[in-house]
PQR file of N, CA, C, O and H, with PARSE charges and radii, in Angstrom:
ATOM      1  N   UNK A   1     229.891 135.195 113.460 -0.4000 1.5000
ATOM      2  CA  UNK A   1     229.898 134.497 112.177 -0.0000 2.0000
ATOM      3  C   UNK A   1     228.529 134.648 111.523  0.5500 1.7000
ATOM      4  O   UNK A   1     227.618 134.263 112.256 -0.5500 1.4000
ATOM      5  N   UNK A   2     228.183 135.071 110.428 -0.4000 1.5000
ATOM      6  CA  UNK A   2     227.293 135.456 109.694 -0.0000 2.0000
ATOM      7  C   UNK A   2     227.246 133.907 108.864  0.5500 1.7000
ATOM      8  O   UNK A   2     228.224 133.301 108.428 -0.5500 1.4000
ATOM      9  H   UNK A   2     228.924 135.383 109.833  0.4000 1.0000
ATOM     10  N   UNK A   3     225.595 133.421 108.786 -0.4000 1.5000
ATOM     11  CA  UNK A   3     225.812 132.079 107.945 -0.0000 2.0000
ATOM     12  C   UNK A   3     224.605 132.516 106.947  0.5500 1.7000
ATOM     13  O   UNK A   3     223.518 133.037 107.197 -0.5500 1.4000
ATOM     14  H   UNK A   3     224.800 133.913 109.140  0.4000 1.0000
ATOM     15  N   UNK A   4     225.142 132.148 105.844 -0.4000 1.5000
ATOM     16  CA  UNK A   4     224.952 132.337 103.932 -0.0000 2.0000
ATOM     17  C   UNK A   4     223.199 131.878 104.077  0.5500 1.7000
ATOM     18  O   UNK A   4     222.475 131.254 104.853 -0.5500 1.4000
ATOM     19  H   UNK A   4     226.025 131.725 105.641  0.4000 1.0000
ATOM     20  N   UNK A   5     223.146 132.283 103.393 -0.4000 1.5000
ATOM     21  CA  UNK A   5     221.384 132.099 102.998 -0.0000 2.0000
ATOM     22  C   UNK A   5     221.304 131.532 101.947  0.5500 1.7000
ATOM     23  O   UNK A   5     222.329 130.959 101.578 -0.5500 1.4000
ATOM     24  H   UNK A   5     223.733 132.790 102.763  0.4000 1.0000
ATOM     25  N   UNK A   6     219.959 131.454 100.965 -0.4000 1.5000
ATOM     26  CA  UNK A   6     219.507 130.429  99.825 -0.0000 2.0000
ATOM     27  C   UNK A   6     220.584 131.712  98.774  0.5500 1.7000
ATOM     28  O   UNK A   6     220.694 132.884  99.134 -0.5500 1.4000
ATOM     29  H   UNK A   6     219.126 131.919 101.265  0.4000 1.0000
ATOM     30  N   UNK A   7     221.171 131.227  97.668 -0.4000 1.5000
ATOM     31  CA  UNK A   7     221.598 132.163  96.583 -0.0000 2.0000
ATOM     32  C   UNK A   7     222.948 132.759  97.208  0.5500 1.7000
ATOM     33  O   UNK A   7     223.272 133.844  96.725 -0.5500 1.4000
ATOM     34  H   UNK A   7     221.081 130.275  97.376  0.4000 1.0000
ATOM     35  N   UNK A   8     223.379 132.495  97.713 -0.4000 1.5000
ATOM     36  CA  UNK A   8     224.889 132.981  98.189 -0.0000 2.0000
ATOM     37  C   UNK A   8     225.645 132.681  97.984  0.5500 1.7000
ATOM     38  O   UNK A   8     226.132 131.681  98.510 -0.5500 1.4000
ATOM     39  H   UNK A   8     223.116 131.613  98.106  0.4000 1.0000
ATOM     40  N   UNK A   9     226.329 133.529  96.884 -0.4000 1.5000
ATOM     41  CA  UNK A   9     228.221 132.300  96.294 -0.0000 2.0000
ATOM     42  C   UNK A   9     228.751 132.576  97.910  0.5500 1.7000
ATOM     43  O   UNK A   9     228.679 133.531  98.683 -0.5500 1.4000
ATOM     44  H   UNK A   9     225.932 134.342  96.456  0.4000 1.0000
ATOM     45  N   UNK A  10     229.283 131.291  97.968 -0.4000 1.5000
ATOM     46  CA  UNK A  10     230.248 131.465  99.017 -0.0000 2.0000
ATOM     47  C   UNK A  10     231.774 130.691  98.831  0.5500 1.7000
ATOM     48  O   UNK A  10     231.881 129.844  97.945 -0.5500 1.4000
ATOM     49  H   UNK A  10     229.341 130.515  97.340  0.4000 1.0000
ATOM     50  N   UNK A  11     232.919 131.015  99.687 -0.4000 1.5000
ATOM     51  CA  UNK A  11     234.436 130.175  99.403 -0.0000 2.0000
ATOM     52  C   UNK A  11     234.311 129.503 100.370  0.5500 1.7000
ATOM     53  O   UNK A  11     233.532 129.544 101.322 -0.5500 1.4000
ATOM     54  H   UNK A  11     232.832 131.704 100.407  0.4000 1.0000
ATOM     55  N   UNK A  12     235.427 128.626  99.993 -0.4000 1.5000
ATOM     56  CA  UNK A  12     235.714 127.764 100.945 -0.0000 2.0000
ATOM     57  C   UNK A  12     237.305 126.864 100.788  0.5500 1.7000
ATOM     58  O   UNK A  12     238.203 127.595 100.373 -0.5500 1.4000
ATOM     59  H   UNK A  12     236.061 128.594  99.220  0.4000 1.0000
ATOM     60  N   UNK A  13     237.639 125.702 101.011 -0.4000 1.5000
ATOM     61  CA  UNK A  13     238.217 124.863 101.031 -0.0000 2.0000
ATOM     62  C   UNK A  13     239.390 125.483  99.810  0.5500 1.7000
ATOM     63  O   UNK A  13     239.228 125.198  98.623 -0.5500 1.4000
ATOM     64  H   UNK A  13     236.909 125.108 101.347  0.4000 1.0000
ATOM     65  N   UNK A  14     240.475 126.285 100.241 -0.4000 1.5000
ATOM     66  CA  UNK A  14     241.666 126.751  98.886 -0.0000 2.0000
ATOM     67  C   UNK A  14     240.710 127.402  97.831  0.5500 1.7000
ATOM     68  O   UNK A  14     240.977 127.105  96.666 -0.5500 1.4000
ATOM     69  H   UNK A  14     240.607 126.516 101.205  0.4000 1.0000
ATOM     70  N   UNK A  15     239.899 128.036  97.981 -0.4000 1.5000
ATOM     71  CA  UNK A  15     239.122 128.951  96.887 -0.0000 2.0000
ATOM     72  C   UNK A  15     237.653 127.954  95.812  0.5500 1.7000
ATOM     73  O   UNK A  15     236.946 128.276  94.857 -0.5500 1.4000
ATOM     74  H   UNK A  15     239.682 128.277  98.927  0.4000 1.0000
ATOM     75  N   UNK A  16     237.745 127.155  96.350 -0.4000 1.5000
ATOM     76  CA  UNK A  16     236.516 126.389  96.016 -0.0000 2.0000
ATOM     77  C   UNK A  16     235.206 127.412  96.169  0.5500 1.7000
ATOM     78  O   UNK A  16     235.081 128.024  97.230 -0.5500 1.4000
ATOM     79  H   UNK A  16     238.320 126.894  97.125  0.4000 1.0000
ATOM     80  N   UNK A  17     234.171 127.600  95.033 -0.4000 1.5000
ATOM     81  CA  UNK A  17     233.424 128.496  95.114 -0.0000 2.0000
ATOM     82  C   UNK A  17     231.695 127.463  94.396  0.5500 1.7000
ATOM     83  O   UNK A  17     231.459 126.789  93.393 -0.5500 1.4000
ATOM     84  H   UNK A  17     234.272 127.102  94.172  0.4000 1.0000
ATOM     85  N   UNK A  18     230.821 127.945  95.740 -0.4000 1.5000
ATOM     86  CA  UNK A  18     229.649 127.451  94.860 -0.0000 2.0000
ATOM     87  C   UNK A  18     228.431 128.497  95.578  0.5500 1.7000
ATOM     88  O   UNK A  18     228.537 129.476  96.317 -0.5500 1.4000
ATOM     89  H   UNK A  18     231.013 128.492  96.555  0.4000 1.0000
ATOM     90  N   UNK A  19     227.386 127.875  95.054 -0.4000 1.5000
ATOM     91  CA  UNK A  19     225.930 128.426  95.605 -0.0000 2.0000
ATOM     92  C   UNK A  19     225.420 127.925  96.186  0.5500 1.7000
ATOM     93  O   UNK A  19     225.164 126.771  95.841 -0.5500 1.4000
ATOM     94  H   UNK A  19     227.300 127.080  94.454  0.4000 1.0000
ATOM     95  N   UNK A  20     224.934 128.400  97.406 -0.4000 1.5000
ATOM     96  CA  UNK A  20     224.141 127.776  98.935 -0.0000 2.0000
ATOM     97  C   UNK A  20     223.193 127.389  98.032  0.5500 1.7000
ATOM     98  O   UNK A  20     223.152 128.022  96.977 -0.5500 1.4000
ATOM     99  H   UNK A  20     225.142 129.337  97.686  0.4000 1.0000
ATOM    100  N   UNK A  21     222.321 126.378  98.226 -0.4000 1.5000
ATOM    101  CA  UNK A  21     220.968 125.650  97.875 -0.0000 2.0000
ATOM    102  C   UNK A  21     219.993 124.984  98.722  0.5500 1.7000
ATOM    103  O   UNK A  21     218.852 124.553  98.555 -0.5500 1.4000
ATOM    104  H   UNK A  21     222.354 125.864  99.083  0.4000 1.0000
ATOM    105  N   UNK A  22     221.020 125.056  99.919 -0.4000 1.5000
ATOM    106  CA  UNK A  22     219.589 124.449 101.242 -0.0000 2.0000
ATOM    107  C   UNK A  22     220.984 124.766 102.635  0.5500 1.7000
ATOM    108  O   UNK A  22     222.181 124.545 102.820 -0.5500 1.4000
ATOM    109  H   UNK A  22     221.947 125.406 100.054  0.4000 1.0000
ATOM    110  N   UNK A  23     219.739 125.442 103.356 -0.4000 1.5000
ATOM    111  CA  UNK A  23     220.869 126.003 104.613 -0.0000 2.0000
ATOM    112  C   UNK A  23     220.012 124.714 105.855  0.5500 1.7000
ATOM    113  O   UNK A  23     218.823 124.501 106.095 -0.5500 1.4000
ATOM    114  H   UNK A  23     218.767 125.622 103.205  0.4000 1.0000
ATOM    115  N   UNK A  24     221.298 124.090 106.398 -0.4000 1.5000
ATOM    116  CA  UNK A  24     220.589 123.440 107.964 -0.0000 2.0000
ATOM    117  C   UNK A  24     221.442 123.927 108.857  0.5500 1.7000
ATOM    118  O   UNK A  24     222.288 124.811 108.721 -0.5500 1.4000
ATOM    119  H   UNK A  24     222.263 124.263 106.203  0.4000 1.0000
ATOM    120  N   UNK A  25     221.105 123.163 109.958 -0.4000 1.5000
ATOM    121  CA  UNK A  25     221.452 123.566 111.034 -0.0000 2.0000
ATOM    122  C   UNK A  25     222.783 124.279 111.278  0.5500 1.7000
ATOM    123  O   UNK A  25     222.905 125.411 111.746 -0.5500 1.4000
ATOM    124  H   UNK A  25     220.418 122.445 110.069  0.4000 1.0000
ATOM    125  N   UNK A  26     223.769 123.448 110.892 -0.4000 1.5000
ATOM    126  CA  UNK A  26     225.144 123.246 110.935 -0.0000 2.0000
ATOM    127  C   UNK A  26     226.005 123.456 109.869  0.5500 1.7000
ATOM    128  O   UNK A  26     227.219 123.548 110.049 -0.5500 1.4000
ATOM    129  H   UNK A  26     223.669 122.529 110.511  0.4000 1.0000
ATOM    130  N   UNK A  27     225.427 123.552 108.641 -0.4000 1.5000
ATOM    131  CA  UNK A  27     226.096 123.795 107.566 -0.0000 2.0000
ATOM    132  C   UNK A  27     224.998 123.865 106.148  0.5500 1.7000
ATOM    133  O   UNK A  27     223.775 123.742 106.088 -0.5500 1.4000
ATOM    134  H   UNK A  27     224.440 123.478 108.495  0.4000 1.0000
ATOM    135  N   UNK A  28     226.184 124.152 104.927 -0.4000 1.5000
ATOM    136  CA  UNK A  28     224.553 124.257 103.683 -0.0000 2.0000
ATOM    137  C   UNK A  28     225.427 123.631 102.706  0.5500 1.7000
ATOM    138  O   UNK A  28     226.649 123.564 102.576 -0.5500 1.4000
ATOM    139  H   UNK A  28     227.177 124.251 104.976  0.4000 1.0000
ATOM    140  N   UNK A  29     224.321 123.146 101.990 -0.4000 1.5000
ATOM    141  CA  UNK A  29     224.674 122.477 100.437 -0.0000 2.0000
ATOM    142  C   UNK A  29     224.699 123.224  99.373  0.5500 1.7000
ATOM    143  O   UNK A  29     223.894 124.046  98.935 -0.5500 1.4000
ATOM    144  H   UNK A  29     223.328 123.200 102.095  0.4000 1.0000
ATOM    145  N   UNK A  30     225.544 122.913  99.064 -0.4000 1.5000
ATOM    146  CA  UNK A  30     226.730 124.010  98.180 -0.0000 2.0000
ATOM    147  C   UNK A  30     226.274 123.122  96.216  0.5500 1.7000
ATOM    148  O   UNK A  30     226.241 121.981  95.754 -0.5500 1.4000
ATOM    149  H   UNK A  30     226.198 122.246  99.420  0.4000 1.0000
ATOM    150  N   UNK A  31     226.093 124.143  95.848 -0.4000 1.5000
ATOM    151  CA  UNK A  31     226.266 123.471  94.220 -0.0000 2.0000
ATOM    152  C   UNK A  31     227.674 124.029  93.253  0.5500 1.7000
ATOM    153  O   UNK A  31     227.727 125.218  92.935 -0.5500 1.4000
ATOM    154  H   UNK A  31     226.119 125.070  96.223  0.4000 1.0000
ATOM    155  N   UNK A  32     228.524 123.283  92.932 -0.4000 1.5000
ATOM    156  CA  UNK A  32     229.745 124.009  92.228 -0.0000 2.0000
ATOM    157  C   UNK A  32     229.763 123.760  91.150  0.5500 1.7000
ATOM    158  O   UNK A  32     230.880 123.322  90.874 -0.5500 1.4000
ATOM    159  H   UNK A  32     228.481 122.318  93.190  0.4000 1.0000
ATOM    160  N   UNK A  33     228.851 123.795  89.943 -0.4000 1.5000
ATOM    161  CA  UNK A  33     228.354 124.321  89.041 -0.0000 2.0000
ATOM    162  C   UNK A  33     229.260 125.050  88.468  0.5500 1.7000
ATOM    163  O   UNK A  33     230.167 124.923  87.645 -0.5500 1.4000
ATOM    164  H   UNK A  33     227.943 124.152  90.166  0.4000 1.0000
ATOM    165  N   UNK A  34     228.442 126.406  89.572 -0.4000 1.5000
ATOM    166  CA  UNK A  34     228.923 127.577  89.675 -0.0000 2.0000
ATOM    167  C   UNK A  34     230.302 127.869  88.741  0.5500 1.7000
ATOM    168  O   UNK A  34     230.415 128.818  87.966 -0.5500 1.4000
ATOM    169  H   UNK A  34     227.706 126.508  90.241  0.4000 1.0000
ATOM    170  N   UNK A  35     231.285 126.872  88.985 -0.4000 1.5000
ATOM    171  CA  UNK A  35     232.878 127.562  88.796 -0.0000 2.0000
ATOM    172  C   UNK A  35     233.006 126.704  87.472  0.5500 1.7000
ATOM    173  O   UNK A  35     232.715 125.590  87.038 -0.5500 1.4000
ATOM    174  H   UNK A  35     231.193 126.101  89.615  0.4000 1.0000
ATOM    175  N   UNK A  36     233.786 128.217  86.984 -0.4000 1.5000
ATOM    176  CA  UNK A  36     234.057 127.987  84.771 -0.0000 2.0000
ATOM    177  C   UNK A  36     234.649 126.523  85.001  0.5500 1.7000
ATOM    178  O   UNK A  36     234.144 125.648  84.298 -0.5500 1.4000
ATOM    179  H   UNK A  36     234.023 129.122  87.337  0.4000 1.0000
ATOM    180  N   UNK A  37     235.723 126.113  85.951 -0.4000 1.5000
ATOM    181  CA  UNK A  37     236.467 124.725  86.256 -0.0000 2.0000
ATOM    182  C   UNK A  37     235.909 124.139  86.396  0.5500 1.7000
ATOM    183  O   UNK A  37     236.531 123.303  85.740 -0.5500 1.4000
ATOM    184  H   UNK A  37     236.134 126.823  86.522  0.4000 1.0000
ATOM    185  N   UNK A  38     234.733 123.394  86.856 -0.4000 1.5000
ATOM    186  CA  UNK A  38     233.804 122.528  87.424 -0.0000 2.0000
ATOM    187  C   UNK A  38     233.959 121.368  86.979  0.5500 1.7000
ATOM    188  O   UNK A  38     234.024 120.451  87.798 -0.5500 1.4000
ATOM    189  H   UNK A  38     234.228 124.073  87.389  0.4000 1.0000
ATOM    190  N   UNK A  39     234.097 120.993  85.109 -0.4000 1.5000
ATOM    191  CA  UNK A  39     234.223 120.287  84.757 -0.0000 2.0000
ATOM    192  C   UNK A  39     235.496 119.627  84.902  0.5500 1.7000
ATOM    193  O   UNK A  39     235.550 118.405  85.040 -0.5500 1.4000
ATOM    194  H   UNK A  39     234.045 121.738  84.444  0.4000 1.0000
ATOM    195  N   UNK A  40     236.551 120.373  84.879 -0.4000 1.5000
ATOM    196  CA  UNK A  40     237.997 119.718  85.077 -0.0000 2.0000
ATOM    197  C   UNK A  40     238.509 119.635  86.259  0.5500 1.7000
ATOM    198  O   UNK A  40     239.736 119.539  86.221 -0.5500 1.4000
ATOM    199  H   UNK A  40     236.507 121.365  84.766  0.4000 1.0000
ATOM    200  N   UNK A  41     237.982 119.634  87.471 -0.4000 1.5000
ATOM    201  CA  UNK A  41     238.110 119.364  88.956 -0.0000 2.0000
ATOM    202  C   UNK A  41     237.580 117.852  88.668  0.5500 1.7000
ATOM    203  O   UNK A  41     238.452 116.983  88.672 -0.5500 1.4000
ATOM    204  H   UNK A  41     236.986 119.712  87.502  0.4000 1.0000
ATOM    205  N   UNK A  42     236.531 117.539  88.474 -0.4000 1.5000
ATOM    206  CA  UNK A  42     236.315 116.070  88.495 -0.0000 2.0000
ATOM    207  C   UNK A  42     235.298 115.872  89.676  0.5500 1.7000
ATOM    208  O   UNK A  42     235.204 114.649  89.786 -0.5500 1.4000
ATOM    209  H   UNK A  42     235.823 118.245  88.471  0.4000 1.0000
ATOM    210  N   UNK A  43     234.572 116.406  90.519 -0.4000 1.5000
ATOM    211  CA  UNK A  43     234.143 116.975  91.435 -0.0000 2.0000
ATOM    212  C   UNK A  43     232.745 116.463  91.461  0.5500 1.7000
ATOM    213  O   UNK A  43     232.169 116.377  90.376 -0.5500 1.4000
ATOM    214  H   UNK A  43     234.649 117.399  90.429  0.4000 1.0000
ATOM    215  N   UNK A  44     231.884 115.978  92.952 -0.4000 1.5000
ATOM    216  CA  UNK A  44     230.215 115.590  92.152 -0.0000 2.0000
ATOM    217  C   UNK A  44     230.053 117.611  92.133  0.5500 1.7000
ATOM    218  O   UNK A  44     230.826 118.562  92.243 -0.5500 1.4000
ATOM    219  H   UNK A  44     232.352 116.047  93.833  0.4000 1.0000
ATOM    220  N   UNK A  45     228.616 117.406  91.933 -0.4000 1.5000
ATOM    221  CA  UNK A  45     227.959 118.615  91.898 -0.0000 2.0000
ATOM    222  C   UNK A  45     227.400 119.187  92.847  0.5500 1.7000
ATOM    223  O   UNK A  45     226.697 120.117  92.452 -0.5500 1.4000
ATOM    224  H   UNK A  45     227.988 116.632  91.844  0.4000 1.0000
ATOM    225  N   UNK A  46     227.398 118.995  94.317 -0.4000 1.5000
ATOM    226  CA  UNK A  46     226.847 118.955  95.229 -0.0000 2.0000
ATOM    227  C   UNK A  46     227.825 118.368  96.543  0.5500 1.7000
ATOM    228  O   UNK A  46     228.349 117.254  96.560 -0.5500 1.4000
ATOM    229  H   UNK A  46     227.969 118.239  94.638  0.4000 1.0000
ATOM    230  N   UNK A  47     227.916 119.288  97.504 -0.4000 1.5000
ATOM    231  CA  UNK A  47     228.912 118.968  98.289 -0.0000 2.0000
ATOM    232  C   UNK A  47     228.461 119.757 100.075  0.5500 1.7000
ATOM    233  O   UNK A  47     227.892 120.820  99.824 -0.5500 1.4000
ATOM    234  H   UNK A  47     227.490 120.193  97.490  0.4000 1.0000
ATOM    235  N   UNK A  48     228.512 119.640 100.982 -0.4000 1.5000
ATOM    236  CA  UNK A  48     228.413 120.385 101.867 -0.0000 2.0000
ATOM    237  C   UNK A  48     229.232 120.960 103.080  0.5500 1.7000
ATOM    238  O   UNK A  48     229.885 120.140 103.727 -0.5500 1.4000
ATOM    239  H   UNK A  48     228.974 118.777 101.186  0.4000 1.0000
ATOM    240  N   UNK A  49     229.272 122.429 103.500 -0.4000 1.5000
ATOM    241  CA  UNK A  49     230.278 122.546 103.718 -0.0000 2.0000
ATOM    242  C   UNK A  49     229.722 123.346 105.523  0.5500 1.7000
ATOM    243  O   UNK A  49     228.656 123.931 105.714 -0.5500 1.4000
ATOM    244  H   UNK A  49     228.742 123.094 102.974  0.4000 1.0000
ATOM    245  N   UNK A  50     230.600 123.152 106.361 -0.4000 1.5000
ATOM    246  CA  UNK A  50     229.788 123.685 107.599 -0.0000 2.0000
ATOM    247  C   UNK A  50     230.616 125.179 107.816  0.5500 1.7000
ATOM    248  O   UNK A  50     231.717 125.643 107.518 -0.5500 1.4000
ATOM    249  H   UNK A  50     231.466 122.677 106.205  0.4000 1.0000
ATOM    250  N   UNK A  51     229.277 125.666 108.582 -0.4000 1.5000
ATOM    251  CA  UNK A  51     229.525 126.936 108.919 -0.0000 2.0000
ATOM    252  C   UNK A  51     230.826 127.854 108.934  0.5500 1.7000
ATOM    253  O   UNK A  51     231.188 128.897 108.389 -0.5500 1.4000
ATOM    254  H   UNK A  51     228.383 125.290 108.823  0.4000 1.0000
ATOM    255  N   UNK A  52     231.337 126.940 109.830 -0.4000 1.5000
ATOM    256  CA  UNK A  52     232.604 127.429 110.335 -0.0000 2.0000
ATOM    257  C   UNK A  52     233.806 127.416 108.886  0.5500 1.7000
ATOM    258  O   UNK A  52     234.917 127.749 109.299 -0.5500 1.4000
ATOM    259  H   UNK A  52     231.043 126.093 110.274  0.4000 1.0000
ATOM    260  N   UNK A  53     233.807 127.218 107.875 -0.4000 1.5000
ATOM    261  CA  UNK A  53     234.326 126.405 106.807 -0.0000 2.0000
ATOM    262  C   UNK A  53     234.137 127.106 105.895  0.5500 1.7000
ATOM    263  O   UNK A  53     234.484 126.636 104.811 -0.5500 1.4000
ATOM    264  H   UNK A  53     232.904 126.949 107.539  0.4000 1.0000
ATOM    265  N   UNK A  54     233.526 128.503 105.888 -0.4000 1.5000
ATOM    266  CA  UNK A  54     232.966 129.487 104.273 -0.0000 2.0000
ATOM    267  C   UNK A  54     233.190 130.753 104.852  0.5500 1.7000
ATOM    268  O   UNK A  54     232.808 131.133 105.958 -0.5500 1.4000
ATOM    269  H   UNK A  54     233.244 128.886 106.768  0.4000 1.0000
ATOM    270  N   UNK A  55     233.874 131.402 103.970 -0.4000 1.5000
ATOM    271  CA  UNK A  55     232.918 132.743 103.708 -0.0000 2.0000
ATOM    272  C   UNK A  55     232.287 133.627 102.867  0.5500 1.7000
ATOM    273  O   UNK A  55     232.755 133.609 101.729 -0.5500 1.4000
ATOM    274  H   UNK A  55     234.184 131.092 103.071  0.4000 1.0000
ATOM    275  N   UNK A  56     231.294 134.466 103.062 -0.4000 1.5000
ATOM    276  CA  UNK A  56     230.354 134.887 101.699 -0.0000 2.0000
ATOM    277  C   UNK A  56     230.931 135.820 100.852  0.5500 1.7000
ATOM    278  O   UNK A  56     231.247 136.982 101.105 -0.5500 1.4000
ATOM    279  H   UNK A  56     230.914 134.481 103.987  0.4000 1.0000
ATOM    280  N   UNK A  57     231.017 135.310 100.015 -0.4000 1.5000
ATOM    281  CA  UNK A  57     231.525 135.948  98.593 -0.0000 2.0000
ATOM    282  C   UNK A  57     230.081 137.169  98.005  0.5500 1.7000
ATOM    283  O   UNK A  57     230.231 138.386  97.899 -0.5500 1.4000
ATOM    284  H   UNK A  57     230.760 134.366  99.809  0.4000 1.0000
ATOM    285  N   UNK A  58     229.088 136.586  97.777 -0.4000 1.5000
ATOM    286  CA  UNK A  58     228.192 137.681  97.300 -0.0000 2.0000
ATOM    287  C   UNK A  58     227.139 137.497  98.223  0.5500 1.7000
ATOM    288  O   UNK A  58     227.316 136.666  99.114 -0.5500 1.4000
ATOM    289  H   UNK A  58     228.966 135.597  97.863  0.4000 1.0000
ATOM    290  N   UNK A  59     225.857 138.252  98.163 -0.4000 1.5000
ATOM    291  CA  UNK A  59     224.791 138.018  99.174 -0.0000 2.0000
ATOM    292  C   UNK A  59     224.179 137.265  97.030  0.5500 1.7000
ATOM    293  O   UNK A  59     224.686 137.248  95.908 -0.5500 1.4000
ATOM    294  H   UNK A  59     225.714 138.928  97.440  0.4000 1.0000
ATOM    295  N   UNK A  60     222.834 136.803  97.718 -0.4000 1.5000
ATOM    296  CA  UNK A  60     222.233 136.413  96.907 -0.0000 2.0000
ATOM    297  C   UNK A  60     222.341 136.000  95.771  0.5500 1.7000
ATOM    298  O   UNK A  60     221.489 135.113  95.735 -0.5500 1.4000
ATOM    299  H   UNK A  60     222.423 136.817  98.629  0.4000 1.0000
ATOM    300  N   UNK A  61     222.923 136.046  94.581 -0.4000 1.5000
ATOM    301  CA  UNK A  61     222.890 135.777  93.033 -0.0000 2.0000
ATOM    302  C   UNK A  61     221.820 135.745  92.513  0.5500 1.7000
ATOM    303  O   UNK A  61     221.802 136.110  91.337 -0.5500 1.4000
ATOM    304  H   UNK A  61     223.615 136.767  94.611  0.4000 1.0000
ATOM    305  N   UNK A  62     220.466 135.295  93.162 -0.4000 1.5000
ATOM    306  CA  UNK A  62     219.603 134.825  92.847 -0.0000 2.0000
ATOM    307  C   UNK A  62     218.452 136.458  92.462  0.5500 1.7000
ATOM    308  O   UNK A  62     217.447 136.809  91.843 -0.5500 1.4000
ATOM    309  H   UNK A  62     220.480 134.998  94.117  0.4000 1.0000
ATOM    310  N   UNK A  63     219.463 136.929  93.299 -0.4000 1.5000
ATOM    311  CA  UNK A  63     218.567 138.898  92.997 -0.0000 2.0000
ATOM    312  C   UNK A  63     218.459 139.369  91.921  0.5500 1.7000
ATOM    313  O   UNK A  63     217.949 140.481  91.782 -0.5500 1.4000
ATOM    314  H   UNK A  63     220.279 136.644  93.802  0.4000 1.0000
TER
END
């Protein structure tokens, strides 16, 4: 299992998509911003999701 770094869209949870923003031990905090929907999910902005639970959609964004 490869785990996401700072700037990494990653999926998750039925296609839920955000950007890693702080990686720990066990999992990283996700910002979903990111998705054109964001606003009409109803959703906070900040959510975290563990390792086992994503996978990487792009390397970086931040490149």
């Amino acid at each position: 299992m490869k785990i996401a770094e700072l700037g990494n869209l990653i999926e998750f949870k039925d296609g839920l998509q955000g950007v890693v923003e702080k990686v720990n031990e066990n999992s990283v905090i996700v910002n979903l911003t990111h998705m054109e929907n964001f606003h009409e999910l109803e959703m906070e902005e900040k959510t975290v999701v563990n390792h086992k639970n994503y996978k990487i959609i792009k390397q970086s964004i931040n490149a």
